[in-house]
Residue frames as a rotation matrix with the C-alpha (Angstrom) as fourth column:
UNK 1
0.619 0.778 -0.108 -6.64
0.105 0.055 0.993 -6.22
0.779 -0.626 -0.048 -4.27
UNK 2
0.244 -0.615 -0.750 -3.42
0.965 0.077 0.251 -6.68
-0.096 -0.785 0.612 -2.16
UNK 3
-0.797 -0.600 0.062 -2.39
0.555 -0.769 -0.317 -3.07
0.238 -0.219 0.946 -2.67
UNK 4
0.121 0.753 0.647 -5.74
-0.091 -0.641 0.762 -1.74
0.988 -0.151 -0.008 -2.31
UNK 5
0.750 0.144 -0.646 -5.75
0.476 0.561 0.677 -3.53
0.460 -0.815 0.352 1.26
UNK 6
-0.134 -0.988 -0.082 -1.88
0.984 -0.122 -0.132 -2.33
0.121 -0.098 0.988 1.77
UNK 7
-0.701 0.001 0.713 -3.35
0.270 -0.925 0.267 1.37
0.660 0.380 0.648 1.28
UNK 8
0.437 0.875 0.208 -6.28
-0.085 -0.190 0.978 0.98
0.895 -0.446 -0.009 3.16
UNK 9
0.712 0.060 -0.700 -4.48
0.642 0.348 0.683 0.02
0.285 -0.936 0.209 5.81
UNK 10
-0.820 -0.552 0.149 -1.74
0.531 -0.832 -0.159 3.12
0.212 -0.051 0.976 5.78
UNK 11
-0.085 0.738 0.670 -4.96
0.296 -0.623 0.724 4.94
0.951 0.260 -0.165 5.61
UNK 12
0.938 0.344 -0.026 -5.96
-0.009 0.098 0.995 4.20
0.345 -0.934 0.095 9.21
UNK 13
0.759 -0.425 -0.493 -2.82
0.638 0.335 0.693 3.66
-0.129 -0.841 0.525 10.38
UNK 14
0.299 -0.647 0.701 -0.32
0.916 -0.012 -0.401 5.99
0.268 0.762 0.589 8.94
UNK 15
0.278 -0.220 0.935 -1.11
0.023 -0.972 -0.235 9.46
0.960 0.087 -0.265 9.94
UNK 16
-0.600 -0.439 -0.669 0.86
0.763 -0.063 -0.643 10.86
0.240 -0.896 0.373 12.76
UNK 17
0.290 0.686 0.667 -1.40
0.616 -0.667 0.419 13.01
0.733 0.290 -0.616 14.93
UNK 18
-0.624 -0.747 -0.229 -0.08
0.781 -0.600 -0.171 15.95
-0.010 -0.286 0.958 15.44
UNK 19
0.559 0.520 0.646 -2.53
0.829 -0.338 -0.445 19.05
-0.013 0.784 -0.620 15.35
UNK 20
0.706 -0.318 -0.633 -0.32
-0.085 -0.925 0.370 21.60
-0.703 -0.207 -0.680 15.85
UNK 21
0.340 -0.505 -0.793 2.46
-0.935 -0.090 -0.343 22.84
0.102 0.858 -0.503 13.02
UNK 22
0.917 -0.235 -0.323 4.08
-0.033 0.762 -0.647 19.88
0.398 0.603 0.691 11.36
UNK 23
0.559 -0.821 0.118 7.16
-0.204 0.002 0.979 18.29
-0.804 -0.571 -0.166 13.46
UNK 24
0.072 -0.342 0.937 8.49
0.888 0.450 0.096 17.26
-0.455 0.825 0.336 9.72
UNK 25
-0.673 -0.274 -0.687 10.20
-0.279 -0.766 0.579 19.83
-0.685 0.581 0.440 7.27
UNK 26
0.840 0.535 0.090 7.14
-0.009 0.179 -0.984 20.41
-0.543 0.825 0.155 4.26
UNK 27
-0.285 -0.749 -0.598 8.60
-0.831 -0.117 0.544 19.69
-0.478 0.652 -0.589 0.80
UNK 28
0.348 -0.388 -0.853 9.26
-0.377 0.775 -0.507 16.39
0.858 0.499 0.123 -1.56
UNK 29
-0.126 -0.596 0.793 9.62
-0.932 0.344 0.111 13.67
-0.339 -0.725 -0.599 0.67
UNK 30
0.143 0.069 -0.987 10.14
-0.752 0.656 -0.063 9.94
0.643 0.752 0.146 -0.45
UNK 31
0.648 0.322 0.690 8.48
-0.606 0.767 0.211 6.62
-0.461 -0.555 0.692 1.25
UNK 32
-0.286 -0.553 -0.783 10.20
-0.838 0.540 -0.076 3.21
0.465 0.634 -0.618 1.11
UNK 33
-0.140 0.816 0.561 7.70
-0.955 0.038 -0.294 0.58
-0.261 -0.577 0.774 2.09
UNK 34
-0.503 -0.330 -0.799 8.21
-0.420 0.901 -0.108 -3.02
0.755 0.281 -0.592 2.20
UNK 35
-0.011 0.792 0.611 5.57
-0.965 0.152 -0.214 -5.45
-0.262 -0.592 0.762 2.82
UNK 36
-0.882 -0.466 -0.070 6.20
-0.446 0.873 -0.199 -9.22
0.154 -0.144 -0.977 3.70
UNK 37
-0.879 0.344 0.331 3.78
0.076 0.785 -0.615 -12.07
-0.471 -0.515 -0.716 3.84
UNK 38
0.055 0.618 -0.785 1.44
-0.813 -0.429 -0.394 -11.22
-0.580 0.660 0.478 0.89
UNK 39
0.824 0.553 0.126 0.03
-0.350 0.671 -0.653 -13.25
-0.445 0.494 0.746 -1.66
UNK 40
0.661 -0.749 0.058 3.61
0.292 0.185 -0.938 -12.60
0.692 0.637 0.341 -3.69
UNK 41
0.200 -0.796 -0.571 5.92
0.973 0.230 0.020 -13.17
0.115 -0.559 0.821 -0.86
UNK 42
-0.473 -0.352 -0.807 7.76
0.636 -0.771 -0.037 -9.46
-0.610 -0.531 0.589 -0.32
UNK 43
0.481 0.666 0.571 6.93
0.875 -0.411 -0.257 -6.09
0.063 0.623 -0.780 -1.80
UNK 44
-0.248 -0.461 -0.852 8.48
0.735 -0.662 0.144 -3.47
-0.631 -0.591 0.503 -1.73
UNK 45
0.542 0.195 0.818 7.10
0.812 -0.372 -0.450 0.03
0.217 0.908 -0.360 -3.23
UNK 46
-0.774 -0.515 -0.368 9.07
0.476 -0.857 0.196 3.67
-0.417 -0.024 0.909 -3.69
UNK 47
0.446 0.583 0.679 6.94
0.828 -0.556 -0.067 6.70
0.338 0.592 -0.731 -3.91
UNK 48
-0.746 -0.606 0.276 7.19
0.496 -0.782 -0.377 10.69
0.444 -0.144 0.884 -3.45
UNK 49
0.509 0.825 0.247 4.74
0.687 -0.562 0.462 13.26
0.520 -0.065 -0.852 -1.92
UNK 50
-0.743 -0.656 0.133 4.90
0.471 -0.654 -0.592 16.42
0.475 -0.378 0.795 -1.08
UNK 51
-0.115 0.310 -0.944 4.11
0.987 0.139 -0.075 17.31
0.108 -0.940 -0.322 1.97
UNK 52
-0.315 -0.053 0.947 2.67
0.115 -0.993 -0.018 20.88
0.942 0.104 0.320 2.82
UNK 53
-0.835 0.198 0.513 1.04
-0.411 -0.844 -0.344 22.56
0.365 -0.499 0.786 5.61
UNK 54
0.165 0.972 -0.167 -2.63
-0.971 0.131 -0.197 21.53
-0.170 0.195 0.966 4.46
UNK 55
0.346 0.322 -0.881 -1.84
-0.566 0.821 0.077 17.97
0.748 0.472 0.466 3.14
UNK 56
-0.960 -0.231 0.155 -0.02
-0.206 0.213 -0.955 17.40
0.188 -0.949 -0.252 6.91
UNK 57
-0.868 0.356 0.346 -3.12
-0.342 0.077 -0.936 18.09
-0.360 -0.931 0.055 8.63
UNK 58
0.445 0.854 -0.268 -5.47
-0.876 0.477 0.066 16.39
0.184 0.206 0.961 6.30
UNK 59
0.128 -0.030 -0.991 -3.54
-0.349 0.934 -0.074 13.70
0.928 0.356 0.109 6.80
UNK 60
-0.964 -0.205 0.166 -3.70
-0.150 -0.091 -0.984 14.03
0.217 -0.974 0.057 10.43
UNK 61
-0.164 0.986 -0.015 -7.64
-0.879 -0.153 -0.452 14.43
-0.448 -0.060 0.892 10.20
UNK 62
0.386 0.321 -0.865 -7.49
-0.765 0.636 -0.106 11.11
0.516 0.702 0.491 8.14
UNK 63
-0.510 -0.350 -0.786 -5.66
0.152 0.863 -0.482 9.04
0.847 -0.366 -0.387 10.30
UNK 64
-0.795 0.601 0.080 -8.33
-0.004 0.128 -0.992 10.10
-0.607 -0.789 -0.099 13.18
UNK 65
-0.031 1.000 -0.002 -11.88
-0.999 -0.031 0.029 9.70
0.029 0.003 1.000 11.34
UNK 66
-0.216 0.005 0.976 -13.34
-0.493 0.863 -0.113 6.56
-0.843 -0.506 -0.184 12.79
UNK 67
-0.872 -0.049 -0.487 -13.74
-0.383 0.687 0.618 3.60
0.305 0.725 -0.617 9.67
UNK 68
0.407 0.790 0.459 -16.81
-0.887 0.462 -0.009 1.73
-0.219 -0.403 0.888 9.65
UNK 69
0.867 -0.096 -0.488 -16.26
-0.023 0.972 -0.233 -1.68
0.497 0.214 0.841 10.87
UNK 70
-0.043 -0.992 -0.115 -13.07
0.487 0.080 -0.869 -1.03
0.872 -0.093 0.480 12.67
UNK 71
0.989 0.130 0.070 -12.03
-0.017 -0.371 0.929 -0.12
0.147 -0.920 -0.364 16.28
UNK 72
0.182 -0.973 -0.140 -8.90
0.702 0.228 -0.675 1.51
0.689 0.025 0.724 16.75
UNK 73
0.958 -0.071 -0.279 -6.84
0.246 -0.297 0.923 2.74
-0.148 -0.952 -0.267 19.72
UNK 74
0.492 -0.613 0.618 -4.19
0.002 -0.709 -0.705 5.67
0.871 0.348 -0.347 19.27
UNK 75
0.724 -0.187 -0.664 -1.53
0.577 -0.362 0.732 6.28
-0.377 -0.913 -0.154 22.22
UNK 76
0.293 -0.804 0.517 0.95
0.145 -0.497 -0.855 9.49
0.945 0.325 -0.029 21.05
UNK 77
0.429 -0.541 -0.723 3.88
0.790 -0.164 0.591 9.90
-0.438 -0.825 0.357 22.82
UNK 78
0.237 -0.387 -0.891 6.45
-0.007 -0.918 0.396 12.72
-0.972 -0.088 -0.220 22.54
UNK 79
-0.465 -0.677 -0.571 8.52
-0.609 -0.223 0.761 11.99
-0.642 0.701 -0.309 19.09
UNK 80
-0.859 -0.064 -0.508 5.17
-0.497 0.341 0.798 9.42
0.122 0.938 -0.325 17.48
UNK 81
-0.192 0.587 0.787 2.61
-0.971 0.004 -0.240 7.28
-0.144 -0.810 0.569 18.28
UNK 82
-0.871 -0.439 -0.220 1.14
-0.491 0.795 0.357 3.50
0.019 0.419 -0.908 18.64
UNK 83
-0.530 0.848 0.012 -1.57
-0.839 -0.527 0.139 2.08
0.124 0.064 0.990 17.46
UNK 84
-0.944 0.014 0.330 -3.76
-0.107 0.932 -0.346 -1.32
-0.313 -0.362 -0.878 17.79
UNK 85
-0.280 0.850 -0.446 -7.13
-0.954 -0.297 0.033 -2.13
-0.105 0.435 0.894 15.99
UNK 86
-0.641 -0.325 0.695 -9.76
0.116 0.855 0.506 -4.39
-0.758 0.405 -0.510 14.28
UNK 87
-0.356 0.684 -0.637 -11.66
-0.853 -0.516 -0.076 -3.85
-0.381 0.516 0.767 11.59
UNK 88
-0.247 0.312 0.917 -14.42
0.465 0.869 -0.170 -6.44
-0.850 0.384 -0.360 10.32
UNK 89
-0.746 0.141 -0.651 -15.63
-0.452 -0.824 0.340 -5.57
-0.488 0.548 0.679 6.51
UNK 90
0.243 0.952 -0.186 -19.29
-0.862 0.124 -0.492 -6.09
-0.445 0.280 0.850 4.51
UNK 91
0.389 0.090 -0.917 -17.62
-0.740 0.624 -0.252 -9.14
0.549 0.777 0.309 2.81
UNK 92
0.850 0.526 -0.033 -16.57
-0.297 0.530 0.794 -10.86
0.436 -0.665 0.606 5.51
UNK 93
-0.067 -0.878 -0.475 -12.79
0.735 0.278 -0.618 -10.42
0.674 -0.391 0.627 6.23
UNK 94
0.996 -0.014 0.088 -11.75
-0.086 -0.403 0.911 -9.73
0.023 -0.915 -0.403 9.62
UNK 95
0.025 -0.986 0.164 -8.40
0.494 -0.131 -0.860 -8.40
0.869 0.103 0.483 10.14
UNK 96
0.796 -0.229 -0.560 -6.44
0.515 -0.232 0.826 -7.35
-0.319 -0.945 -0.066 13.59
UNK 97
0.506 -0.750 0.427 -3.51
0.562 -0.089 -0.822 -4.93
0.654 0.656 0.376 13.56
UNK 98
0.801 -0.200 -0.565 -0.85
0.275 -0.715 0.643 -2.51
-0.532 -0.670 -0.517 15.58
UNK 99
0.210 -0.859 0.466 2.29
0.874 -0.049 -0.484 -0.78
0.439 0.509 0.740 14.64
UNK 100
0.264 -0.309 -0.914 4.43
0.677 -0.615 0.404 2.19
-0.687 -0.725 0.047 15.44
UNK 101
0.428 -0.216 0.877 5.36
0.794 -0.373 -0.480 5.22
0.431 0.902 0.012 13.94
UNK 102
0.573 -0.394 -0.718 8.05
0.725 -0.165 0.669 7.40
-0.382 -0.904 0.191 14.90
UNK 103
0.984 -0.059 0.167 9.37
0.045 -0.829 -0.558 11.00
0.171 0.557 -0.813 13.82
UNK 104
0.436 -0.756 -0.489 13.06
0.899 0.338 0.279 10.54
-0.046 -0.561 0.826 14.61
UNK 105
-0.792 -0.548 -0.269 13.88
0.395 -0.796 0.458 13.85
-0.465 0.257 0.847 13.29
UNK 106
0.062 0.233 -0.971 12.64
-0.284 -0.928 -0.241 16.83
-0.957 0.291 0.009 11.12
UNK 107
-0.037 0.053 -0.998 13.65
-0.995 0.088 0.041 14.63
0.091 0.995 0.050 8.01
UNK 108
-0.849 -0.349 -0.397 13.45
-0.357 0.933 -0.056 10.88
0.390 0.094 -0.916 9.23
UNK 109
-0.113 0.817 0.565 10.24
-0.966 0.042 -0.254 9.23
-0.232 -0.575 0.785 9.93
UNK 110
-0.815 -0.215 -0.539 9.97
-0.410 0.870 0.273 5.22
0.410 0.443 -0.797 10.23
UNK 111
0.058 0.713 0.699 6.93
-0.867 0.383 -0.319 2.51
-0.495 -0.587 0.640 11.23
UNK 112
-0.819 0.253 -0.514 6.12
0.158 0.962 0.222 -1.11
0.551 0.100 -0.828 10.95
UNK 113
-0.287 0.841 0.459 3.21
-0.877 -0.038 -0.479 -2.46
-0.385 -0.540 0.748 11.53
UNK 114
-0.999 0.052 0.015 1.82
0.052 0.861 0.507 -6.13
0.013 0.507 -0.862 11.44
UNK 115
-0.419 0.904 0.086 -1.42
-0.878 -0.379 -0.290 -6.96
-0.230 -0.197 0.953 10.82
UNK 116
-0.982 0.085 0.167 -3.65
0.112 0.980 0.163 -10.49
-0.150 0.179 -0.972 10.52
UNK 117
-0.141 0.894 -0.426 -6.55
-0.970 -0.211 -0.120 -10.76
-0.197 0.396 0.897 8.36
UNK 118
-0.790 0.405 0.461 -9.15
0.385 0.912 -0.141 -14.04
-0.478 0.067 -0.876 7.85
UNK 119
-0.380 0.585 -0.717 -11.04
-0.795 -0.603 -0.071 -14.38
-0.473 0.543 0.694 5.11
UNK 120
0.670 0.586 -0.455 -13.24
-0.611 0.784 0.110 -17.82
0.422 0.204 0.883 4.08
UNK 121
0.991 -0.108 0.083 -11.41
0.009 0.658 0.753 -19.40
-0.136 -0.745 0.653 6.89
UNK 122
0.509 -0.819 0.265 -8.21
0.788 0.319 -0.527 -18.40
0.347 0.477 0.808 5.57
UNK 123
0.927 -0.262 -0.269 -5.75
-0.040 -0.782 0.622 -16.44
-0.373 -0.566 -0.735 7.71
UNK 124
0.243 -0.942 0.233 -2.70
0.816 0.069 -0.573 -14.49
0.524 0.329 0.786 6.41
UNK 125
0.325 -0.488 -0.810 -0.11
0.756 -0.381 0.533 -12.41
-0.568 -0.785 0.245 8.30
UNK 126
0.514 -0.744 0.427 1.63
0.791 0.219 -0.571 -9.54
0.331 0.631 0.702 7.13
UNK 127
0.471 -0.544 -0.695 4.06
0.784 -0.103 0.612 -7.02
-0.405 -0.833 0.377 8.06
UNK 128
0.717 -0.301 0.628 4.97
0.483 -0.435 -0.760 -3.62
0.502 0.849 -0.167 6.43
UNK 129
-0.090 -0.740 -0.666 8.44
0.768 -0.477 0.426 -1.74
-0.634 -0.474 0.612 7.40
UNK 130
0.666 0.050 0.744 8.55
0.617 -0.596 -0.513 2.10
0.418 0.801 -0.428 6.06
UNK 131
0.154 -0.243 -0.958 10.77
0.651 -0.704 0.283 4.45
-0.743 -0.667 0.050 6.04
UNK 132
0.772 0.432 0.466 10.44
0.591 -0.757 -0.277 8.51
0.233 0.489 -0.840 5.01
UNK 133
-0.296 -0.802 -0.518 12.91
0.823 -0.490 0.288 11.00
-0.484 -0.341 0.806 4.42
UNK 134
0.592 0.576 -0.564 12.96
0.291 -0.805 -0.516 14.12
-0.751 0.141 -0.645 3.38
UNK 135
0.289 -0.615 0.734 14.15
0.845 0.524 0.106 14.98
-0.449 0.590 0.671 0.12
UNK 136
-0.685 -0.239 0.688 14.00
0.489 -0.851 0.191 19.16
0.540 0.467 0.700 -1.24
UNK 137
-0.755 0.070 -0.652 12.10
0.077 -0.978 -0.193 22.03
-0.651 -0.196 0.733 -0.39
UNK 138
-0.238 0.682 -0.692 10.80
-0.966 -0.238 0.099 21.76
-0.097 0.692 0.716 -3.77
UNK 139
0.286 0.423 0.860 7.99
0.005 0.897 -0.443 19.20
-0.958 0.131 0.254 -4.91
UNK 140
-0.982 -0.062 -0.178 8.71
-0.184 0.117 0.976 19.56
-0.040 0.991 -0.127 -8.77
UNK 141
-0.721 0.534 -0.441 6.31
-0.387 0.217 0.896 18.26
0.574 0.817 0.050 -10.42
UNK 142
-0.495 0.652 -0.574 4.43
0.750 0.654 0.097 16.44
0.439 -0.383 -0.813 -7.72
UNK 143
-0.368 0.381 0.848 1.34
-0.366 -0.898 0.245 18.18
0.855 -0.220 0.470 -6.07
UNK 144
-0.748 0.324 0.579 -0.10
-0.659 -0.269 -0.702 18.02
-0.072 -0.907 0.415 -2.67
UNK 145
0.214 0.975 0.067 -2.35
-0.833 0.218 -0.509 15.15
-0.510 0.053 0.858 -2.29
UNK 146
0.921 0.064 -0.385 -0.70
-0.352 0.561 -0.749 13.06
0.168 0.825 0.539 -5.17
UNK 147
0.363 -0.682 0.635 2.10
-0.593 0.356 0.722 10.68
-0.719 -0.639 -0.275 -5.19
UNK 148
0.616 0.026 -0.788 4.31
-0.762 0.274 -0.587 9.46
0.201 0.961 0.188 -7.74
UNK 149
0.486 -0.049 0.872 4.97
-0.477 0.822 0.312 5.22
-0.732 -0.568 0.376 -7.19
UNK 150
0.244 0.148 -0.958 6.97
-0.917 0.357 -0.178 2.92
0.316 0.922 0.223 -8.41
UNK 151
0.930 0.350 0.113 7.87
-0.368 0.897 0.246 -1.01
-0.015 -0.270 0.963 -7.87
């Protein structure tokens, strides 16, 4: 449930919107994402995706379609953008969040973000740090869309 949550929330918060070409080199890039204050104390996962053209701007088009349950507020600046939100959901957790995400380069992209969720009167914090690099040209094996995780 905690990684579903962890995902859902990259979901909304993750994409950088850009619509114009991609400020990031396409290819095989690899995430390192570490997430504090969870049920099991840290986390930390390692994944690949490769990044094209098309899976850029769907993921641009995904990090703007509005969630039910959730108000969120986008400000892009020149090299990323920051965001701020809440979302309430059909079972009854309410959760607040913001975070940043910054393109430092053509191969370097980092964000944190913290977020506080209540749920039968129970409120937990947490906090995720990522950073993306860029890793080949080629995806190998991996395809557009898909990502290959481990722990």
């Amino acid at each position: 449930m905690k990684r579903k949550l962890a995902v859902a929330l990259l979901a909304i918060c993750s994409g950088v919107a850009y619509a114009q070409a991609p400020p990031v080199k396409m290819g095989l890039w690899q995430k390192t994402m570490t997430m504090t204050g969870g049920p099991n104390g840290t986390m930390t996962l390692n994944s690949k995706s490769c990044v094209t053209p098309e899976s850029w701007q769907q993921m641009v088009q995904n990090s703007q379609k509005q969630r039910p349950g959730c108000d969120v507020k986008r400000s892009q600046n020149g090299n990323g953008y920051s965001y701020s939100g809440s979302c309430s959901t059909a079972h009854g957790m309410k959760m607040t969040f913001s975070g940043t995400a910054t393109i430092r380069d053509a191969e370097h992209i980092v964000s944190e973000s913290h977020s506080t969720s209540t749920l039968n009167g129970k409120t937990r914090q947490s906090d995720i740090k990522a950073e993306s690099h860029f890793v080949s040209a080629s995806c190998g094996n991996i395809k557009p869309g898909e990502s290959d995780e481990d722990q």
